[in-house]
C-alpha positions in Angstrom: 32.9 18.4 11.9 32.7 19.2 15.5 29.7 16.7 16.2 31.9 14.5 14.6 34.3 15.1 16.7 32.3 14.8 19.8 30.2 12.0 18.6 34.0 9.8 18.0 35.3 11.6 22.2 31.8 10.7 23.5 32.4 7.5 26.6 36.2 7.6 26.1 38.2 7.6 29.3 40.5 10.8 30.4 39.9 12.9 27.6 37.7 16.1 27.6 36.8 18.2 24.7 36.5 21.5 25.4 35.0 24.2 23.0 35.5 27.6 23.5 34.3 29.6 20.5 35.5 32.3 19.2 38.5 34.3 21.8 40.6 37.5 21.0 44.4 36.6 20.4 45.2 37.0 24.2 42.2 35.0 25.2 43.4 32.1 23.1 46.8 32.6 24.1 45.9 31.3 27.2 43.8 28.5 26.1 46.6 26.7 24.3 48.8 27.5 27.4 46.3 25.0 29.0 46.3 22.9 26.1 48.0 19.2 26.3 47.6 18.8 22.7 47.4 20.9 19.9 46.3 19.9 16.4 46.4 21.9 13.7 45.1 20.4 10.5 46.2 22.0 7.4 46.5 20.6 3.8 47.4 24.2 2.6 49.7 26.6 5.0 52.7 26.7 5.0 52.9 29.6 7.9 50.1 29.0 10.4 49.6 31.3 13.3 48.2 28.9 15.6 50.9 26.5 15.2 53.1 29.3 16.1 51.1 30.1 19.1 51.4 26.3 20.2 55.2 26.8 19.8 55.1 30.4 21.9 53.4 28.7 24.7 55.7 25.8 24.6 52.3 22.9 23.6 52.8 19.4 22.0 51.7 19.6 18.5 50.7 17.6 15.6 49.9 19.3 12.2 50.6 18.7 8.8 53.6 18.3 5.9 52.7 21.6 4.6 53.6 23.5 8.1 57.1 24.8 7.3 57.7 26.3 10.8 56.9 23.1 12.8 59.5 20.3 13.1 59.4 17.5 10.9 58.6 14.8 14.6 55.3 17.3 14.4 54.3 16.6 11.0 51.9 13.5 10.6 51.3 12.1 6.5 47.8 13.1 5.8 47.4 11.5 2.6 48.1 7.7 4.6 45.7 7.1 7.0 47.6 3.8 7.6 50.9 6.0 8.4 51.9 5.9 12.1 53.7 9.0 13.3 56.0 11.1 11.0 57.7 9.6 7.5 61.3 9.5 7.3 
C-alpha cells in the first residue's frame, strides 16, 4: 500500500510524503503535531488511538463512519467512492 501511495504523490505539486517508521508514543506525538493532515482509515474501530492523538494535538482529520470519537464533518463514506465529503 505505501508504493501505492507514493507511486499516486509522485510529480504532484506542494505535497510531501513523509515516512517515518515505527516511533514510541511520544515520538509520534510529535509527528502528528507537525502533521497538516491526518488520515486514519478504519472500516472496523470504533475507538482509535491515533485518531485521538490527532484530536490531542489539535490536527485536521479524516477517518471513517465507524470512528465514534471523531465528529461526524471528519467522517468520509467509504463504501461511495463517488461521495464528496461527509453524508448528511
Amino acid at each position: 500500500m505505501v508504493e501505492a501511495v507514493r507511486q499516486m504523490l509522485h510529480g504532484v505539486p506542494n505535497v510531501k510524503l513523509v515516512e517515518n517508521g515505527w516511533q514510541t508514543w511520544p515520538q509520534f506525538r510529535q509527528t502528528v503535531r507537525h502533521m497538516h493532515l491526518l488520515l486514519q482509515p478504519s472500516y472496523t474501530e470504533s475507538f482509535n488511538v491515533v485518531t485521538a492523538d490527532g484530536v490531542a494535538e489539535g490536527v485536521t482529520q479524516r477517518g471513517f463512519r465507524c470512528h465514534r470519537l471523531a465528529p461526524q464533518s471528519w467522517k468520509a463514506p467509504v463504501d461511495d467512492a463517488g461521495a464528496h465529503g461527509p453524508r448528511r
